[in-house]
VOPAGU-2260 file (C-alpha; in pm, 1 decimal, decimal comma):
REM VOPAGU-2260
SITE   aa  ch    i         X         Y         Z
SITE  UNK   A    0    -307,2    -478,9   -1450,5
SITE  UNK   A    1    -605,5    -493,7   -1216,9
SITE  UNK   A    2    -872,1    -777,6   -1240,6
SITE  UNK   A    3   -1213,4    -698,1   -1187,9
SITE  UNK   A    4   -1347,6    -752,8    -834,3
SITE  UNK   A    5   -1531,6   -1092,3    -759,1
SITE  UNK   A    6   -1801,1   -1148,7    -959,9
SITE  UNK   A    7   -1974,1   -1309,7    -720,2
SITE  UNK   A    8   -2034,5    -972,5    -475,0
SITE  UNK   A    9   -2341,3    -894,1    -613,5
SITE  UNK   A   10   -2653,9    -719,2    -362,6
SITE  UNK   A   11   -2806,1   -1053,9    -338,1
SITE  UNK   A   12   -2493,2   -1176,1    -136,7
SITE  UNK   A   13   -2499,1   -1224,6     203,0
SITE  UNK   A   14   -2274,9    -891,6     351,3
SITE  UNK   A   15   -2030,6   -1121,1     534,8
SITE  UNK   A   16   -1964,1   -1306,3     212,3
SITE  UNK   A   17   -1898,2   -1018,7      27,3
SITE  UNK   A   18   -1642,5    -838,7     299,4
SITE  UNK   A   19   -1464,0   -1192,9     260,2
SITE  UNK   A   20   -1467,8   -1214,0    -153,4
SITE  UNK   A   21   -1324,4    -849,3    -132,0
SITE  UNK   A   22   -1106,3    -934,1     108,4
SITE  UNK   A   23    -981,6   -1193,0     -56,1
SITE  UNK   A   24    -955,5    -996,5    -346,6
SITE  UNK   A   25    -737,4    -769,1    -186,4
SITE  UNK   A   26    -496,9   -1036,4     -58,9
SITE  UNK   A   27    -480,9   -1255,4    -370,4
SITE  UNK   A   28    -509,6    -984,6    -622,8
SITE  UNK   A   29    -433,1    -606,0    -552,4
SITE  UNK   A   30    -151,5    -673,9    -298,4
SITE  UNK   A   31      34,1    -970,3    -498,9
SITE  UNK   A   32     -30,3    -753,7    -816,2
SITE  UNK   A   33     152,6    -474,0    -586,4
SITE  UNK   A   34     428,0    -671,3    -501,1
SITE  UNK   A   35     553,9    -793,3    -860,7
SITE  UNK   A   36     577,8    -394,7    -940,7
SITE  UNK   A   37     766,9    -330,4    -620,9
SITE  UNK   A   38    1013,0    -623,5    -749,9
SITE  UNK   A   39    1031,5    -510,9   -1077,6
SITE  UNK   A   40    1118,3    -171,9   -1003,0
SITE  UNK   A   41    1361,5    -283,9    -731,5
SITE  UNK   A   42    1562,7    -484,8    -986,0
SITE  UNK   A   43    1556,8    -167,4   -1241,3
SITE  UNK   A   44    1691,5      50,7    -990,2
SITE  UNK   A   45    1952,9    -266,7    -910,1
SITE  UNK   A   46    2037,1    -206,8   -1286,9
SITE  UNK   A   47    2070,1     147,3   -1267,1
SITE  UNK   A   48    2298,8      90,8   -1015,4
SITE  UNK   A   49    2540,8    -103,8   -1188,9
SITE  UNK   A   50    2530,5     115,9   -1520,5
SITE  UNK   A   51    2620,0     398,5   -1248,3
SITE  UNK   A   52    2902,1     181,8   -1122,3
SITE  UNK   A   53    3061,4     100,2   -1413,9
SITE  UNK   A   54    3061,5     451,4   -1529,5
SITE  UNK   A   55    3251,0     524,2   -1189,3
SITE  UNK   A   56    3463,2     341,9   -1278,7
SITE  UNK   A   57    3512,9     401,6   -1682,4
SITE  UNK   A   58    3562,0     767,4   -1530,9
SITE  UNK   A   59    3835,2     638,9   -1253,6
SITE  UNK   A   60    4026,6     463,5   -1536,0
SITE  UNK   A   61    3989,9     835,6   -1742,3
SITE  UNK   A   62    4108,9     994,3   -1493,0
SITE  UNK   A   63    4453,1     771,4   -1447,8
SITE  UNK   A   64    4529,1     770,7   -1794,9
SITE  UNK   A   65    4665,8     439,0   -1742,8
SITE  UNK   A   66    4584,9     180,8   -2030,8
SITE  UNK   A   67    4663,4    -135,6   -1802,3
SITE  UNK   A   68    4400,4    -244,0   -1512,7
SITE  UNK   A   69    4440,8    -472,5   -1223,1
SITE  UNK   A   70    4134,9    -669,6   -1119,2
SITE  UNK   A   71    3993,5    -908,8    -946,0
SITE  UNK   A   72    3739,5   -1139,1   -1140,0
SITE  UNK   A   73    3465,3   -1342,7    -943,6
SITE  UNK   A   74    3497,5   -1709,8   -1129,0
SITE  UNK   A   75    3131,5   -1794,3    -929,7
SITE  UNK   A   76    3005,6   -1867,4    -607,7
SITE  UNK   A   77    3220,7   -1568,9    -495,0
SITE  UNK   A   78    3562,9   -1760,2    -544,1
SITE  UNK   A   79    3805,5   -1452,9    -693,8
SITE  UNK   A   80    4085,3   -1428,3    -928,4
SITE  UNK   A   81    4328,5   -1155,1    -960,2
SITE  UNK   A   82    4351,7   -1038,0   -1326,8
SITE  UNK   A   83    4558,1    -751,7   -1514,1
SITE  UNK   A   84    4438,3    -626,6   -1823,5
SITE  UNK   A   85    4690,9    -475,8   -2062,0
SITE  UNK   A   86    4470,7    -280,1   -2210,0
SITE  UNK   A   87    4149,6    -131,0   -2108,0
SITE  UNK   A   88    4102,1     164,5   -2353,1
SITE  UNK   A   89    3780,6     -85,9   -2476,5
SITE  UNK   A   90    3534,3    -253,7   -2291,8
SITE  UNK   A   91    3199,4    -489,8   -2294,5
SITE  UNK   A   92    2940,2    -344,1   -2202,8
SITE  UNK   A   93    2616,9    -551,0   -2115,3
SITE  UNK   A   94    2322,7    -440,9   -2346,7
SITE  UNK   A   95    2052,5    -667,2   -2278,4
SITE  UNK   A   96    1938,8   -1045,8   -2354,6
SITE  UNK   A   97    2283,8   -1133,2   -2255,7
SITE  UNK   A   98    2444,9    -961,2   -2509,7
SITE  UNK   A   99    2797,2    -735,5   -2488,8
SITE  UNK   A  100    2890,5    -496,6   -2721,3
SITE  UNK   A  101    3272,6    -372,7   -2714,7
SITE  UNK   A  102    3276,5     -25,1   -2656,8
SITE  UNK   A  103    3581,7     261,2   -2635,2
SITE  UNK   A  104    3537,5     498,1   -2272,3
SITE  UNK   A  105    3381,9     756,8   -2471,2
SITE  UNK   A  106    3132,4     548,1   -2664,2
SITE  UNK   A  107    3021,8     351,4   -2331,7
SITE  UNK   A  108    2961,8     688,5   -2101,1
SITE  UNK   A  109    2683,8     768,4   -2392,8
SITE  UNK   A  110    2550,9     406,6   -2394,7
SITE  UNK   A  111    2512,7     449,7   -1987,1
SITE  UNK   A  112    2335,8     793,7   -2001,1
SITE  UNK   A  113    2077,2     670,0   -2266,3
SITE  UNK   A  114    2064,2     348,5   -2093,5
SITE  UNK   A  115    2060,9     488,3   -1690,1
SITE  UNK   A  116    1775,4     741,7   -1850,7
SITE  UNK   A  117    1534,1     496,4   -2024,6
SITE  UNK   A  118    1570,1     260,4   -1678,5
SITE  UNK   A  119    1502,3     555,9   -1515,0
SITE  UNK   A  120    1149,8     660,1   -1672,7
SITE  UNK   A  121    1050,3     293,8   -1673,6
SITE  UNK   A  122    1065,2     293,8   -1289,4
SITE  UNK   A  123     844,4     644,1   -1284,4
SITE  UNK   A  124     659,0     455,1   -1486,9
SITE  UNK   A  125     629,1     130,7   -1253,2
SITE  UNK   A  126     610,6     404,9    -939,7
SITE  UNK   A  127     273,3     523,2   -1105,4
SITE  UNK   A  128     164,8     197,9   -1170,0
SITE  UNK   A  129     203,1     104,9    -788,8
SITE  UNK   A  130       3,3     430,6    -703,2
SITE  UNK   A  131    -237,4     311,4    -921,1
SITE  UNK   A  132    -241,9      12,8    -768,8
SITE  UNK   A  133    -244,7     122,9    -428,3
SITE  UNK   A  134    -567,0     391,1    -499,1
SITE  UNK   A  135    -749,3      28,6    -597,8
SITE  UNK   A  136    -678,5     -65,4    -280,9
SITE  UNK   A  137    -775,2     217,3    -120,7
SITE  UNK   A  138   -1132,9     201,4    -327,2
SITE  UNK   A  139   -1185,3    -145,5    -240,5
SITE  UNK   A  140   -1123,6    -103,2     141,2
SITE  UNK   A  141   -1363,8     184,3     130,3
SITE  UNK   A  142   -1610,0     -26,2     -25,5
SITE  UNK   A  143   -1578,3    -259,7     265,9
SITE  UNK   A  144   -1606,7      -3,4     491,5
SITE  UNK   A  145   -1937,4     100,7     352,3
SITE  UNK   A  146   -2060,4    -286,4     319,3
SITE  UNK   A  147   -1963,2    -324,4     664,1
SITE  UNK   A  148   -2147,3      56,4     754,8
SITE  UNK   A  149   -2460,1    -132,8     583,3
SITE  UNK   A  150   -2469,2    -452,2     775,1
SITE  UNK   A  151   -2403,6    -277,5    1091,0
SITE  UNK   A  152   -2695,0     -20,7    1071,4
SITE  UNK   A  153   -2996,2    -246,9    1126,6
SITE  UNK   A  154   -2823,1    -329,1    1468,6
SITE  UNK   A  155   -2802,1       7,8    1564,3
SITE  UNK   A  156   -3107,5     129,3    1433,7
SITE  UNK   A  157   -3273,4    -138,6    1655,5
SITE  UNK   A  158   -3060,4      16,1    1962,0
SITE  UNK   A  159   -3214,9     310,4    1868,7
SITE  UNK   A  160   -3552,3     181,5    1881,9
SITE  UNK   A  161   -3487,1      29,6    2204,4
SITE  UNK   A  162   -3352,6     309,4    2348,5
């Protein structure tokens, strides 16, 4: 996922230059890389949410024993319909790529477990990939530091001298 620091930073390079190509790096690369995981992982744990809710819900409707279901549907744009279902003993579930598959209580609890797990490592997996991310940072700023150390030591050791 990382790109390779500036090519152009090379020990020929003025020191100035370099602090700005790696700064730039940073900026452009590292912290907009960054970002797009922190996105992606906030809209799997917006999914994980929902599978959660529905199974709140697929438990609430257990739980009443009731077959029939009063609703209210959003139409789009937030405009809402009231709707009664005479039977809810199935349901659609969302799968993916737009896709429903109609499922009995039972059946969709097991989809959301499977489903709420797999979501789950992927966003351990995108939390490690953002700590990877983040150490890059971390080694690049350091590497600053220590370009910046280098072009600040002739100064002092002429201070020294003087003094």
């Amino acid at each position: 996922m990382m790109m390779a620091p500036p090519a152009d930073a090379n020990a020929d390079a003025n020191p100035d230059e370099k602090v700005q190509e790696y700064e730039n790096f940073i900026s452009d690369v590292l912290k907009r890389d960054l970002q797009k995981v922190f996105e992606q992982r906030d809209a799997v744990f917006e999914k994980i949410s929902q599978y959660l809710q529905l199974k709140n819900t697929i438990q609430s409707l257990q739980e009443a024993g009731s077959q029939q279901l009063k609703t209210d549907v959003d139409l789009g744009c937030n405009f809402f319909v009231q709707a009664e279902v005479e039977d809810a003993s199935r349901i659609f579930v969302a799968v993916g790529y737009g896709f429903f598959v109609e499922m009995t209580h039972d059946e969709a609890l097991r989809f959301i477990d499977k489903k709420t797990s797999q979501l789950t490592a992927f966003t351990d997996q995108l939390t490690k990939d953002s700590a990877k991310i983040k150490a890059n940072i971390r080694m690049v700023l350091e590497g600053l530091r220590e370009l910046q150390g280098l072009s600040e030591l002739p100064e002092e050791s002429r201070r020294r001298d003087v003094f």
